[in-house]
C-alpha positions in Angstrom: 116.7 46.5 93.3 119.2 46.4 90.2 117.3 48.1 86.6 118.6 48.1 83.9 117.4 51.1 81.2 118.3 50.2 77.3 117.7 53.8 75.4 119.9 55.5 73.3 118.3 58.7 73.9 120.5 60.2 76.8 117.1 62.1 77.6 115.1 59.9 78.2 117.8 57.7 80.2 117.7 60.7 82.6 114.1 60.8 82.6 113.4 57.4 82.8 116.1 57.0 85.9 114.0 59.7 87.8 110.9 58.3 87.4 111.6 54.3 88.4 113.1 56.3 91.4 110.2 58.0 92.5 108.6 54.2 92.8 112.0 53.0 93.8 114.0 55.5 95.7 116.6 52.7 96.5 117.2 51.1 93.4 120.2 51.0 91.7 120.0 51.6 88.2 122.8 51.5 85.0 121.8 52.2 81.7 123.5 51.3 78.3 122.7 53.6 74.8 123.9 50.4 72.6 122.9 46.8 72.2 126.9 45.3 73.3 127.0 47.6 76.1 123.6 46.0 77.2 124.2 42.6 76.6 127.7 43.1 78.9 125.5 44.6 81.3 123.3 41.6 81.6 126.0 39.1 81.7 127.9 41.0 84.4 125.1 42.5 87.1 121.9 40.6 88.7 119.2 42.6 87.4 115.4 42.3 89.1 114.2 44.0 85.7 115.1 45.3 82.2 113.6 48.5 80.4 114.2 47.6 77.0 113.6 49.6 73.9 113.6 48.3 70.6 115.7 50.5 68.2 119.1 51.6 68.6 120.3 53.8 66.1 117.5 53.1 63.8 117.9 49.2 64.0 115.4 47.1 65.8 116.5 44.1 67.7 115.0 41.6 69.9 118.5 40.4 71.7 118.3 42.7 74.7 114.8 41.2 75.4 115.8 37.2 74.3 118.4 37.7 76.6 116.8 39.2 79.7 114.2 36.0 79.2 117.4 33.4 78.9 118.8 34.8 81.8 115.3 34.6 83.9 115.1 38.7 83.8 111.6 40.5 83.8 112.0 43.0 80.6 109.2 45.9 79.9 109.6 46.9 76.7 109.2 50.3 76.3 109.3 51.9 72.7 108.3 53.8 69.9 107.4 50.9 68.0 104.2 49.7 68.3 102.9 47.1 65.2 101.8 43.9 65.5 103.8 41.9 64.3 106.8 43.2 67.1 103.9 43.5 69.6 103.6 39.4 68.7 107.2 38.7 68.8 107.2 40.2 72.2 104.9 38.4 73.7 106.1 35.0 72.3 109.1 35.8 74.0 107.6 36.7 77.4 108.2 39.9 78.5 106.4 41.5 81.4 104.7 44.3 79.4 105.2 45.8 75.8 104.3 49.8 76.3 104.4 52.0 73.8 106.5 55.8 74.2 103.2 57.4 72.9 100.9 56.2 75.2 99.8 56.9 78.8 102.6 57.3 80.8 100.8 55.5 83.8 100.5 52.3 81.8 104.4 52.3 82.5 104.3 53.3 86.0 101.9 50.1 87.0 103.8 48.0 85.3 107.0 48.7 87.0 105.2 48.4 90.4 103.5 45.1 89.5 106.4 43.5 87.2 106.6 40.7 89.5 103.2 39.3 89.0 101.9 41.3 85.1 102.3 38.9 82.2 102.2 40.1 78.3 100.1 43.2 79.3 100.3 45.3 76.5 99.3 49.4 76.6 96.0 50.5 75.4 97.7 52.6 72.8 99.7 49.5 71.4 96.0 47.3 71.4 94.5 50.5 69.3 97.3 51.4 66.7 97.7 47.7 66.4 94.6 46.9 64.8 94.1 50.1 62.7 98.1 49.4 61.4 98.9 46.4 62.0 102.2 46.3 59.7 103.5 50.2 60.0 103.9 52.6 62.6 102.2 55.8 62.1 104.3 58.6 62.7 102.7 61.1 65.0 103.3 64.9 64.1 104.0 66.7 67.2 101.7 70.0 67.2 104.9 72.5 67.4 105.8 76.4 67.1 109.2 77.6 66.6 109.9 78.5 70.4 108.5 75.0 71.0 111.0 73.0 68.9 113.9 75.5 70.3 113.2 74.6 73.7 112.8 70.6 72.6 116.5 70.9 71.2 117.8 72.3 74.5 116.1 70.1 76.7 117.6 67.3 74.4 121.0 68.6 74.7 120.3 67.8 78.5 121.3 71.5 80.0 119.7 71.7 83.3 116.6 73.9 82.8 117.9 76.6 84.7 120.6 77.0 82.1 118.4 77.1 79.4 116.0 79.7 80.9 119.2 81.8 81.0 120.5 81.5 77.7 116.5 82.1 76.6 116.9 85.4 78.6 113.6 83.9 80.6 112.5 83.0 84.3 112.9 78.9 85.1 108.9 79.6 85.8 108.5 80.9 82.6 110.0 77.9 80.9 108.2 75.2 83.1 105.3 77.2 81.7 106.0 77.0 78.3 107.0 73.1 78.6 103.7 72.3 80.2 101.8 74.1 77.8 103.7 71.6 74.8 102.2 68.6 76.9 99.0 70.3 77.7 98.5 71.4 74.0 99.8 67.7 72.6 97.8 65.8 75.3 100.8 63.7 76.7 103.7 64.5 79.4 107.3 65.3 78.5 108.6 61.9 77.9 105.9 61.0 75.2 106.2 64.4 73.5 110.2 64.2 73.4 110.0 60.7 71.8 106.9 61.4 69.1 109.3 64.3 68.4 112.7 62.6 68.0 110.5 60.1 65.7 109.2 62.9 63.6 112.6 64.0 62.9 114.5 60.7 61.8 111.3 60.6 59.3 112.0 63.8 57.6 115.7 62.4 57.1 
């Protein structure tokens, strides 16, 4: 099985890589942080299906996913981006699911598993934010402490944890601790909390 990831978080790439091997311990997957680099992908390799996010570098596009259709690809888009209007576009398109970064993380996890047969599912978070903003996104405000944003900042500068438990002068136990306590206290898992953060902080900009 051949994915293709489209994220120009490095981050999440890695996250995202782990987690469709988990469900698929054999597939091979390539990944591409810019919209060229994807499109080359896709008209070089055979892929089954196509993890597409929406903005790269700040700019929203549709061609990964117009593409990935053309070329008879299944596409989950998975992104931050969650109004109606690209919700819309999506599913005039086709693509197997549009689910949002915020969300449930399990909504993502079925629809890898059942991409061969799901059609224009979209997220239960998507349906909700949809209707009560249909036009912007709402930016989410992580609920943060200092030590929480320091240890966000190293895990986005991808040192293996063991490496930033040293330079924090603290046990790799002691950090897993205080990473599952930032989920636990902002009701998500890593991946969700990471992306409403990196969205927080392009707003402030």
């Amino acid at each position: 099985m051949r994915v293709l990831i489209t994220e120009d978080q490095p981050i999440l790439i890695n996250i995202l890589s782990n987690f469709i091997l988990e469900i698929y311990p054999n597939a091979i997957i390539k990944s591409a942080t810019d919209i060229n680099t994807a499109i080359q992908f896709i008209k070089s390799f055979e892929f089954e299906i196509i993890l597409a996010d929406l903005d790269f570098n700040g700019e929203k596009r549709f061609s990964v996913v117009e593409l990935a259709k053309k070329n008879n690809i299944k596409c989950i888009i998975f992104t931050g981006h969650y109004n109606k209007a690209f919700i819309d576009k999506a599913l005039d398109i086709g693509v197997v699911a549009f689910i949002s970064k915020m969300g449930n993380i399990d909504d993502l996890r079925n629809a890898l598993i059942n991409y061969k047969t799901i059609e224009n599912f979209v997220c239960n978070f998507c349906r909700q934010q949809s209707i009560a903003s249909p036009i912007y996104n709402e930016i989410l405000i992580p609920d943060l402490n200092g030590n929480d944003e320091r240890i966000l900042n190293y895990l986005l500068s991808q040192k293996p944890r063991k490496n930033i438990a040293k330079e924090l002068e603290i046990t790799l136990n002691t950090l897993n601790t205080y990473i599952n306590r930032m989920t636990l206290k902002n009701n998500c898992n890593l991946v969700v909390l990471i992306q409403r953060y990196i969205i927080w902080k392009r707003s402030l900009k």
